[in-house]
C-alpha positions as CSV (number, residue, x, y, z in Angstrom):
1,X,20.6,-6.5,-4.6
2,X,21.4,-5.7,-7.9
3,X,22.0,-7.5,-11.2
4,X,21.6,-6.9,-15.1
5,X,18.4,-8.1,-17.2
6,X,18.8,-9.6,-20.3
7,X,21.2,-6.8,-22.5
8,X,23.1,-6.0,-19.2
9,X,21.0,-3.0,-17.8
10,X,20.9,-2.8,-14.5
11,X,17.8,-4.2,-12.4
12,X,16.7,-5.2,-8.9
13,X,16.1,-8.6,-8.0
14,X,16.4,-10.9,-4.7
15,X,17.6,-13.8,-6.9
16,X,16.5,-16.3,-10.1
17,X,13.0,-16.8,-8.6
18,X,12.1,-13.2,-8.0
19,X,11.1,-10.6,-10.3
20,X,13.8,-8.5,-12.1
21,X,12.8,-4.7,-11.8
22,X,15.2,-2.4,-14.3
23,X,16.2,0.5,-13.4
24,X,14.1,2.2,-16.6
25,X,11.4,2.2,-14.2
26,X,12.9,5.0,-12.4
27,X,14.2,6.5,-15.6
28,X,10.7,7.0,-16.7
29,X,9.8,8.2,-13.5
30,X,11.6,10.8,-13.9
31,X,11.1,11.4,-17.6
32,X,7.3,11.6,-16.4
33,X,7.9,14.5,-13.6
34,X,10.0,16.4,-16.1
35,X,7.6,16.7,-18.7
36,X,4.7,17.2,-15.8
37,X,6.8,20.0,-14.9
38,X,8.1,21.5,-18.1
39,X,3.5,21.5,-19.3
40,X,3.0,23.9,-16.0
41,X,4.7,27.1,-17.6
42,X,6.0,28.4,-14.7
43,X,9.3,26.3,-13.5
44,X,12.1,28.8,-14.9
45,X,14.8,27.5,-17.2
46,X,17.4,25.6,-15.0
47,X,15.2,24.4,-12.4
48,X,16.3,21.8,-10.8
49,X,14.7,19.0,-8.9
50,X,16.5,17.7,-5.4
51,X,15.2,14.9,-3.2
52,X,16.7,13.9,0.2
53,X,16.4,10.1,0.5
54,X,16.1,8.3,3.8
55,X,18.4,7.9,6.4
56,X,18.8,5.1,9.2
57,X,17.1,5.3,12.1
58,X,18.6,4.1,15.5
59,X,16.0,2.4,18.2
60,X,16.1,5.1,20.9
61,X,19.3,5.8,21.8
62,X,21.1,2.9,21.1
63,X,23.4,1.9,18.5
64,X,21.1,-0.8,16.9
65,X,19.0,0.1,13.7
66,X,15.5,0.1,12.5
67,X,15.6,-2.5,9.3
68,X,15.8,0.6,6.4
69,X,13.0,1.7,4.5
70,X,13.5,4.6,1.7
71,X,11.7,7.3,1.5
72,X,8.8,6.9,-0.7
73,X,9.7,10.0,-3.5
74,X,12.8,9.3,-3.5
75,X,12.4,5.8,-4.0
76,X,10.5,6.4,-7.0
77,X,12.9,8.7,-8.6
78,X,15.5,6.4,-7.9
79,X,14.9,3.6,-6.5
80,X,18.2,3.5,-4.4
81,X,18.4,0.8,-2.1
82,X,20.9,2.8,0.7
83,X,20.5,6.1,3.5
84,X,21.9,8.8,3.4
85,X,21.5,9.6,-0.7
86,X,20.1,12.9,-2.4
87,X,19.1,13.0,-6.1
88,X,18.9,15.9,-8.3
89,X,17.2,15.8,-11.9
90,X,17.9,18.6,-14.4
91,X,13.8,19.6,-15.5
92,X,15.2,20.8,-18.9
93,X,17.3,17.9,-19.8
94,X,16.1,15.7,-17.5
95,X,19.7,14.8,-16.5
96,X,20.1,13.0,-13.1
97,X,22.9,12.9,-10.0
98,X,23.0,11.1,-7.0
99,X,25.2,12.1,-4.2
100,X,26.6,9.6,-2.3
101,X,27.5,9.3,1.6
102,X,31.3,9.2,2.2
103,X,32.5,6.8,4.8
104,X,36.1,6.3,6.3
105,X,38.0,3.6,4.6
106,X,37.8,1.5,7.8
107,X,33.8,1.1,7.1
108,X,34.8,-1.4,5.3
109,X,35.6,-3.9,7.9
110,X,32.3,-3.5,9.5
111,X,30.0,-2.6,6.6
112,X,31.5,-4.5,3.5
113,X,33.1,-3.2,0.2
114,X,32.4,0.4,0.5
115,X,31.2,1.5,-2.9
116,X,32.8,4.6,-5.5
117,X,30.6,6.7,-7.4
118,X,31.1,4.9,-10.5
119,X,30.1,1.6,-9.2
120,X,26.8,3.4,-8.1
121,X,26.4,5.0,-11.6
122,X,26.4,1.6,-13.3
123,X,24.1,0.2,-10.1
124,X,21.1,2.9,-10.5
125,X,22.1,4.0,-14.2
126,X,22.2,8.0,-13.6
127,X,24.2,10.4,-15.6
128,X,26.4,11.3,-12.4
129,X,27.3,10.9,-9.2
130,X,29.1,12.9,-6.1
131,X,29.6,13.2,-2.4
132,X,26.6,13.9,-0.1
133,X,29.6,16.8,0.8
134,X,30.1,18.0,-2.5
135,X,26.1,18.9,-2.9
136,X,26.5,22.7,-2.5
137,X,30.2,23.1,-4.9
138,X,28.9,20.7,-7.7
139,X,25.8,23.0,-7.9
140,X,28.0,26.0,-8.1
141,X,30.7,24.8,-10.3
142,X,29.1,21.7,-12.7
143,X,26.9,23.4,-15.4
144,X,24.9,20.3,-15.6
145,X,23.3,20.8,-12.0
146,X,23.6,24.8,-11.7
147,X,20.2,25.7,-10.7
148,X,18.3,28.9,-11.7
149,X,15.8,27.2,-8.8
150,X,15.7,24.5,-6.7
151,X,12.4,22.8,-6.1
152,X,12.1,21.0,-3.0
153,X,9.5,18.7,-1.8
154,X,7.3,20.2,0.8
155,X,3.8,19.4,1.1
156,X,1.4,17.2,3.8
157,X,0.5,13.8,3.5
158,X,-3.3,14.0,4.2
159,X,-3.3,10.2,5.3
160,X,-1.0,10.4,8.0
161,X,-1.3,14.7,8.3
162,X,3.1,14.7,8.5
163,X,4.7,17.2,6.3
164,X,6.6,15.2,3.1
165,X,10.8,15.8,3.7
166,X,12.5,18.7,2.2
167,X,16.0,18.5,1.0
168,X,18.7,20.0,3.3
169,X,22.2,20.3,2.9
170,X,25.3,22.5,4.2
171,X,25.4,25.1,1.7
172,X,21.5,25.5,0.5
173,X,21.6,29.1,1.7
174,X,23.1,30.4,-1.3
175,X,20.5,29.0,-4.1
176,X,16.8,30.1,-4.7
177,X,15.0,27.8,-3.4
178,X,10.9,26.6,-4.2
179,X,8.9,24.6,-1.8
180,X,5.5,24.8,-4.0
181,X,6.0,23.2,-7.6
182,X,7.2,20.4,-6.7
183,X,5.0,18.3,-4.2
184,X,1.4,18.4,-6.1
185,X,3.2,17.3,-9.4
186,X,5.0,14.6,-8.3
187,X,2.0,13.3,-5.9
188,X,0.2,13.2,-8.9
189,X,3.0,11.8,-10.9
190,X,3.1,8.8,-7.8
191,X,-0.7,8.3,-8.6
192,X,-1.0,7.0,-12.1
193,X,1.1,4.2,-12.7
194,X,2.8,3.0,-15.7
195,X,3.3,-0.1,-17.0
196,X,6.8,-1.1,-15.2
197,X,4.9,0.0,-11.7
198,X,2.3,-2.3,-12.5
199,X,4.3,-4.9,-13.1
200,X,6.2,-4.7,-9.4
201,X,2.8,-4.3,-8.0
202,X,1.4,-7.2,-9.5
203,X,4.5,-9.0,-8.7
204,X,3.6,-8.4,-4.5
205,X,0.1,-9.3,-5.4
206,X,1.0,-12.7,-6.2
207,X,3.0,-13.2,-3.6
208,X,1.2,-11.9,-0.8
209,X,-1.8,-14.3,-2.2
210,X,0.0,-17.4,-2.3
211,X,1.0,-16.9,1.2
212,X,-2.7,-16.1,2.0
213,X,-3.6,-19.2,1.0
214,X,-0.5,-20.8,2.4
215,X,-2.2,-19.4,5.4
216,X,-5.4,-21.5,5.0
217,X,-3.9,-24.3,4.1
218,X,-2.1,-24.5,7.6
219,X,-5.0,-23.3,10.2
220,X,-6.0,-25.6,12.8
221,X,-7.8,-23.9,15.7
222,X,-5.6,-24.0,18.2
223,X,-3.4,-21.6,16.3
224,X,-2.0,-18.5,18.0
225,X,-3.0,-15.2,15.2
226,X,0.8,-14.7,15.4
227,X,1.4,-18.4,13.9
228,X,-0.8,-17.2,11.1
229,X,1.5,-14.0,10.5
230,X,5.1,-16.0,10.6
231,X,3.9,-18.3,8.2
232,X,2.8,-15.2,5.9
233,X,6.3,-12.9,6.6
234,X,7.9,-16.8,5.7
235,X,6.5,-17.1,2.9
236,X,7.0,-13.3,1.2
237,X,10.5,-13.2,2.3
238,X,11.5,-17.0,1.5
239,X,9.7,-17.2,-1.4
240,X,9.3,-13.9,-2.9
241,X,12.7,-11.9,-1.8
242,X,10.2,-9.5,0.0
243,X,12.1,-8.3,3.2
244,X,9.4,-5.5,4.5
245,X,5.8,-5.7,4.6
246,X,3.5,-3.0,3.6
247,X,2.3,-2.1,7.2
248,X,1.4,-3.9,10.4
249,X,0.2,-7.2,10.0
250,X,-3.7,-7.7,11.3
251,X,-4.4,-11.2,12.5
252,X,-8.0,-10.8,14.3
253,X,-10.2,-13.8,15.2
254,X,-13.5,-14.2,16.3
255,X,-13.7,-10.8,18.2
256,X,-10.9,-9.2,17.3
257,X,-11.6,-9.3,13.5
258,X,-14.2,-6.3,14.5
259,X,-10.8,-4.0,15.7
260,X,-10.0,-2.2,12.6
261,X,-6.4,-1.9,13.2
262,X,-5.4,-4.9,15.1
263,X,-2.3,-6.2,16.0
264,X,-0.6,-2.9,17.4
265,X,1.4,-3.6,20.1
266,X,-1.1,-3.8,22.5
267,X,-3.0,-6.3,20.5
268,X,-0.2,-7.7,19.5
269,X,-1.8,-11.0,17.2
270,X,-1.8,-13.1,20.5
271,X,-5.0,-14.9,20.8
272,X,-5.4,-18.5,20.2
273,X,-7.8,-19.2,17.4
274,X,-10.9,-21.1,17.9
275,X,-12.8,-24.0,16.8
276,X,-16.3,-21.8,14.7
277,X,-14.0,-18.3,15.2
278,X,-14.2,-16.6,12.0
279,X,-10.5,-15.2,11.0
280,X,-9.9,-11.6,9.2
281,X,-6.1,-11.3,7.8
282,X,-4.9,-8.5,6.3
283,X,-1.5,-8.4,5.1
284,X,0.8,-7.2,2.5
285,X,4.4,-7.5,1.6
286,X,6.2,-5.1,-0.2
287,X,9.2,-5.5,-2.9
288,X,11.5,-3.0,-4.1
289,X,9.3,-0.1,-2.0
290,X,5.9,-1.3,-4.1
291,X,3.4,-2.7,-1.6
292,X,0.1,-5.0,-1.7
293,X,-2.7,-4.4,0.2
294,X,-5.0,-7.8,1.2
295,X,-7.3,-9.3,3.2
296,X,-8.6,-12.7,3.9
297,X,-11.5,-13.8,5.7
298,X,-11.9,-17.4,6.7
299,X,-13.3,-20.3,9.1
300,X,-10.4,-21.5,11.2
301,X,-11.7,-24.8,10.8
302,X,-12.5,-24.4,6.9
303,X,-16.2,-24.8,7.1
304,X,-18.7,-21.9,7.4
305,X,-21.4,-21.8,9.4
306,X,-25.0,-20.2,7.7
307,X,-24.0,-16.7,10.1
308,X,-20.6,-16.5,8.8
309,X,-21.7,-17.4,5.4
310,X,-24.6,-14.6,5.2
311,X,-22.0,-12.2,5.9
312,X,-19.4,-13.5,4.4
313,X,-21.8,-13.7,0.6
314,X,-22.8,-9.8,1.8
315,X,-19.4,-8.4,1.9
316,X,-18.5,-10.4,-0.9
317,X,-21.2,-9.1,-3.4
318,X,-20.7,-5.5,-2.1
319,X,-16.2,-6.1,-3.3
320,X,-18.0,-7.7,-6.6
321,X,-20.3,-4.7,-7.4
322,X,-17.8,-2.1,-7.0
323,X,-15.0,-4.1,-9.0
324,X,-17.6,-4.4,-11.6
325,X,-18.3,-0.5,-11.7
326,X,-14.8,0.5,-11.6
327,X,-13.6,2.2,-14.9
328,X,-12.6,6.2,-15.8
329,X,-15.0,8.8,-14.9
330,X,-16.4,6.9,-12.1
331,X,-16.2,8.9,-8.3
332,X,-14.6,6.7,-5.6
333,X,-17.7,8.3,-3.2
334,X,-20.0,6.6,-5.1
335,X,-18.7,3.7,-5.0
336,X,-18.5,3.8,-1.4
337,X,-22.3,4.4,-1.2
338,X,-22.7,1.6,-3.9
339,X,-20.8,-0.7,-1.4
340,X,-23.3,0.4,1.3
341,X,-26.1,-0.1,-0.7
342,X,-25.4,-4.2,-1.6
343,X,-24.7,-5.1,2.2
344,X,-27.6,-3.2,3.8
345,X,-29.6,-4.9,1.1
346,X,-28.1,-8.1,1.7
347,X,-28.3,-7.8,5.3
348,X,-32.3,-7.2,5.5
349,X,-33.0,-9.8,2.6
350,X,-31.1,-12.3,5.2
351,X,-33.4,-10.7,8.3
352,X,-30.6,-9.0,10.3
353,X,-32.2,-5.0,9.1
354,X,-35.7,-4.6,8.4
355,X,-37.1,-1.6,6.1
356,X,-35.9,0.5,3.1
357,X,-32.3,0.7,2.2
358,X,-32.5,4.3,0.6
359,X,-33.7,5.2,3.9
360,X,-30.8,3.6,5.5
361,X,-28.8,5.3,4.0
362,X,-29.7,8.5,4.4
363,X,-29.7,7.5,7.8
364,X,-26.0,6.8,8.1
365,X,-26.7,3.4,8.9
366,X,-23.9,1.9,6.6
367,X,-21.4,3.7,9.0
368,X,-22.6,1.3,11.7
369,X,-21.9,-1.7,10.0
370,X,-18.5,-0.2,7.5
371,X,-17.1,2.4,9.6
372,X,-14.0,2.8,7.3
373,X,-14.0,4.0,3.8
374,X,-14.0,1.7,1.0
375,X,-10.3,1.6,0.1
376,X,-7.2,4.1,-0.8
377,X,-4.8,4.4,-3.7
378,X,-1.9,2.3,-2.9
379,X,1.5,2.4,-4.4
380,X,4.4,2.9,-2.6
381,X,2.9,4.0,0.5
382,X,0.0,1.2,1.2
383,X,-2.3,4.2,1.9
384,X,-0.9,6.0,-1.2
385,X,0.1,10.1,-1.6
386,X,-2.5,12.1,-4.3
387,X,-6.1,11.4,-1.8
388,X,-6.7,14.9,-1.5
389,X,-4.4,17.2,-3.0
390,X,-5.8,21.0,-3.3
391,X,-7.2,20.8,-7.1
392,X,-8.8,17.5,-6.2
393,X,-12.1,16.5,-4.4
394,X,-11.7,17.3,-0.7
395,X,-12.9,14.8,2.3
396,X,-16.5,14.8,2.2
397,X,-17.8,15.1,5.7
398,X,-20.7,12.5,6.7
399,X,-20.5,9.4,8.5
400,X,-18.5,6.7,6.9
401,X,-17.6,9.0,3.7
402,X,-15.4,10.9,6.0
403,X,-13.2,8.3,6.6
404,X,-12.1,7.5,3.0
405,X,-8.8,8.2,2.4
406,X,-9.3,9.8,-1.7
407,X,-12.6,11.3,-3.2
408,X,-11.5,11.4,-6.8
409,X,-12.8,10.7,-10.0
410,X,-11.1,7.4,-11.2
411,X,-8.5,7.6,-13.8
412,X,-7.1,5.0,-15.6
413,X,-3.5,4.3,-14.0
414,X,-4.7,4.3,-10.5
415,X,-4.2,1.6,-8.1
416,X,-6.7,1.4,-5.3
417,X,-7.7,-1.3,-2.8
418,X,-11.5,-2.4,-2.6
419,X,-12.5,-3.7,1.1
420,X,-15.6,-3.7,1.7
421,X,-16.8,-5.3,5.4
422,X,-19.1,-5.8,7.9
423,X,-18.3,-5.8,11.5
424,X,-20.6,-6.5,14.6
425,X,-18.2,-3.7,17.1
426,X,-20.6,-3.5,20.5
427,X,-20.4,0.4,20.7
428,X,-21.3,1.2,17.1
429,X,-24.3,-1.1,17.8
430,X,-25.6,0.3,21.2
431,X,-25.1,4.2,19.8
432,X,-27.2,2.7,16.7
433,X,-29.9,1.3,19.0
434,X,-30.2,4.8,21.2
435,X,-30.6,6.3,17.7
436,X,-34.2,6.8,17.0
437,X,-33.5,7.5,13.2
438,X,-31.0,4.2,12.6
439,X,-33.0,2.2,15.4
440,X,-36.2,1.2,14.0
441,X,-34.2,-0.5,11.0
442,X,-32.7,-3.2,13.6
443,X,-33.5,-6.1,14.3
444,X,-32.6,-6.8,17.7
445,X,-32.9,-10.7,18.6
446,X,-31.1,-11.8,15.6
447,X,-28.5,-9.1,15.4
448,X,-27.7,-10.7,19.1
449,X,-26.8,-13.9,17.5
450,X,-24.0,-12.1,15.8
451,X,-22.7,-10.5,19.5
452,X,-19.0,-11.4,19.5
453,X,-19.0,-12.5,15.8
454,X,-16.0,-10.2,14.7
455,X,-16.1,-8.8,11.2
456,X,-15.4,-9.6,7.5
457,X,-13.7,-8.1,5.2
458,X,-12.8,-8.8,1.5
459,X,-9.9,-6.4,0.3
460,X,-8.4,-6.8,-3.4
461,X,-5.8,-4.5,-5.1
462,X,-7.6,-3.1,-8.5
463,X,-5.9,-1.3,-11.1
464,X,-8.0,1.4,-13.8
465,X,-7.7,0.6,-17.0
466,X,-9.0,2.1,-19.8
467,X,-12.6,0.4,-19.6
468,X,-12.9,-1.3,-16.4
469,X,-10.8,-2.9,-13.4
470,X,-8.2,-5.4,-13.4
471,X,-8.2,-7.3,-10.1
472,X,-4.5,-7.7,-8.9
473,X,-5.8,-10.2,-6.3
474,X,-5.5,-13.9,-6.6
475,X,-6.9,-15.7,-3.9
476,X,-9.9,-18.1,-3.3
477,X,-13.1,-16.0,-2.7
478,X,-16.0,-17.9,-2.8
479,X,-16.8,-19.6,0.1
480,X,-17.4,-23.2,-2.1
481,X,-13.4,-22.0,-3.5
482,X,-12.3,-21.4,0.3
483,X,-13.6,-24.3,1.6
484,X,-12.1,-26.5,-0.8
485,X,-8.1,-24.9,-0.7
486,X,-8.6,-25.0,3.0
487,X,-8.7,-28.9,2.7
488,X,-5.3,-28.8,0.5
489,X,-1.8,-29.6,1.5
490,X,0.4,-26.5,1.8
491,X,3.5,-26.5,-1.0
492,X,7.0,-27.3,0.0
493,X,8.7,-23.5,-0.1
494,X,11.9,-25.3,-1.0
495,X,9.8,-26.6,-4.8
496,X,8.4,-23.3,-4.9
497,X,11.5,-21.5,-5.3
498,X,13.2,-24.3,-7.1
499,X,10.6,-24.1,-9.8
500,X,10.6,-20.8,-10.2
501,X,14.3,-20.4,-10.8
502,X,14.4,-23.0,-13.5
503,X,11.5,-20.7,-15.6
């Protein structure tokens, strides 16, 4: 919805006891690519920018719709709410348009007050705005948006390997047309934040930790995993105005907290959760297209056993050391490695490994236990654009270090998660054991203690800053801290929001 902050600029909020996010923060989104673009030396006079937003998506071919998401660059040059919108930004004066969709007046009995370009205008505070059908003659006729160029979007998404969407409209034949500027700059644009970005993100931070801990304040065994994920999706959306979350939401328990990726459709977050199962939760809601990116790992019934403890202190020190070497200057692969290096060492001082860990890791044996990389930029995608983008660091290629998502030097700005793990998964283990080089570092009899343990991991959202790390994340994380919430009454929802209106 929208509103006005204090001095009557437009914002986004989801009510008095959400955050306000003003429309500046899109402003200066755009003020940032213009002046990215205007430094390279090469964008003629008159270029001008044009992004196709989103539009709806119907489930297979019937006439019901996928809840709307916006695309993500659009969405940050925006921040428009609605499908079916284009934006175009003038690079020299940095003057922005929106073009509209145009419906039939009888919309309105099935859609609500249809909106005119003026009301839009005042909602997302752009210079202009037109018809979706009038993209082509306002180009042609309106000074303001006659392009010498237009630069499109065009570029893959090396998380996902799909090609970012390029602007098309009835008419584009007849400008010049680039499809190389644009995508690198505004990646990189999308991967340092500013100050208003961080704000939002710390904003879905909060909220996705308070229902984290809501989470553990309501186990019981007993429990089905998908009891754990209502409560969470409850809590963002009741409590934070936070309609989407950031990606599928992973409930695993006892064995399933070794599947990396659970609770896809076919392991849809149906288990019922033991009494002594460890629990792995890793969720995330977004707000106003900004996501958060966290997991949990837990007792069901709030006490740890010493094997869930020795791993849980292992993955736990491994998050600590990284967060502690984060700061400008500093490669995300080393970190990795660094991450590697604390849990193998924590793992043979507690008898699980035997031998030297500089040997283990030159033996790939950290892929074993972390097959994933150690986390991702995250922004408005949860696995955020800018990992490998051509004048960057490409994707290294050994075990375990080719599976993370960015190689880059850290710069202050950036957002990335840190989640660290360790996971017992039964074929990793067995192709370890007919290894003779990652073999001889196992040890067998008590490594079978852990057979059908699951995993842990420990995932915070950390923001660069100029000298270190700011963790995002606020949830309990010791298992003394844990232990102790997990014993705690949930809060009333109804206070929660009650309280925070009257702030």
């Amino acid at each position: 919805m929208a509103s006005s902050a204090a001095g009557g600029k437009p914002c986004y909020d989801m009510g008095p006891h959400t955050l306000q996010v003003p429309m500046d923060l899109f402003a200066e989104n755009r003020r940032r690519l213009c002046a990215r673009l205007r430094r390279r030396g090469d964008v003629p006079r008159g270029a001008v920018v044009l992004l196709q937003g989103g539009d709806g998506v119907s489930v297979y071919d019937s006439d019901i719709e996928y809840n709307f998401r916006q695309e993500a660059y659009f969405q940050w040059a925006f921040g428009v709410q609605e499908p079916g919108f284009y934006g175009a930004i003038h690079v020299d004066s940095g003057a922005s348009a929106l073009f509209m969709p145009r419906f039939p007046a009888e919309y309105a009995v099935w859609m609500g007050k249809l909106r005119d370009p003026d009301d839009v205008r005042k909602r997302y505070d752009v210079n202009r705005v037109f018809y979706a059908d009038e993209i082509a003659s306002v180009m042609e006729s309106t000074l303001e948006f006659r392009p010498s160029v237009l630069l499109l979007l065009h570029g893959i998404n090396t998380d996902s390997n799909l090609i970012a969407r390029e602007a098309v409209f009835d008419g584009i034949s007849k400008f010049k047309v680039d499809k190389v500027i644009l995508f690198p700059e505004i990646a990189e644009c999308r991967v340092i934040k500013t100050p208003m970005e961080l704000e939002v993100i710390r904003y879905t931070n909060k909220i996705s930790s308070e229902a984290h801990i809501q989470i553990m304040q309501k186990m019981k065994p007993g429990m089905k995993e998908y009891q754990a994920e209502a409560t969470f999706l409850e809590y963002c959306y009741y409590v934070g105005g936070c309609r989407h979350v950031s990606y599928t939401c992973i409930c695993g328990s006892g064995e399933n907290g070794a599947i990396l990726h659970y609770g896809h459709a076919a392991a849809p977050n149906d288990k019922t959760i033991h009494d002594g199962d460890m629990c792995l939760f890793d969720m995330g809601c977004s707000y106003n297209g900004y996501t958060s990116d966290i997991t949990c790992s837990f007792p069901a019934n709030g006490v740890f056993t010493p094997e869930q403890k020795i791993i849980y202190n292992a993955v736990l020190k491994a998050n600590r050391a990284v967060i502690a070497a984060m700061k400008p200057g500093v490669s995300w692969v080393d970190m990795h490695v660094l991450a590697n290096r604390v849990l193998l060492q924590e793992l043979t001082d507690n008898g699980l490994l035997q031998g030297d860990v500089d040997d283990m890791l030159k033996a790939d044996l950290g892929a074993i236990f972390q097959p994933h990389g150690l986390g991702h930029l995250m922004g408005l995608d949860v696995h955020d654009v800018g990992g490998y983008l051509p004048d960057q660091p490409q994707r290294p290629s050994a075990p375990g270090l080719k599976s993370l998502r960015t190689a880059r030097v850290l710069q202050a700005g950036m957002v990335l998660t840190v989640e660290p793990g360790c996971y017992f998964i039964e074929p990793l283990l067995e192709a370890a054991k007919a290894n003779e080089r990652q073999n001889k570092f196992l040890v067998h009899d008590v490594l079978q203690r852990y057979k059908n343990f699951g995993g842990v991991r420990i995932e915070d959202d950390v923001v660069v800053t100029e000298t270190g790390a700011e963790n995002l994340t606020q949830v309990p994380r010791t298992v003394e801290e844990i232990e102790k919430v997990m014993k705690t009454e949930a809060s009333n929802l109804n206070e929660i929001c009650t309280s925070r209106s009257s702030k």
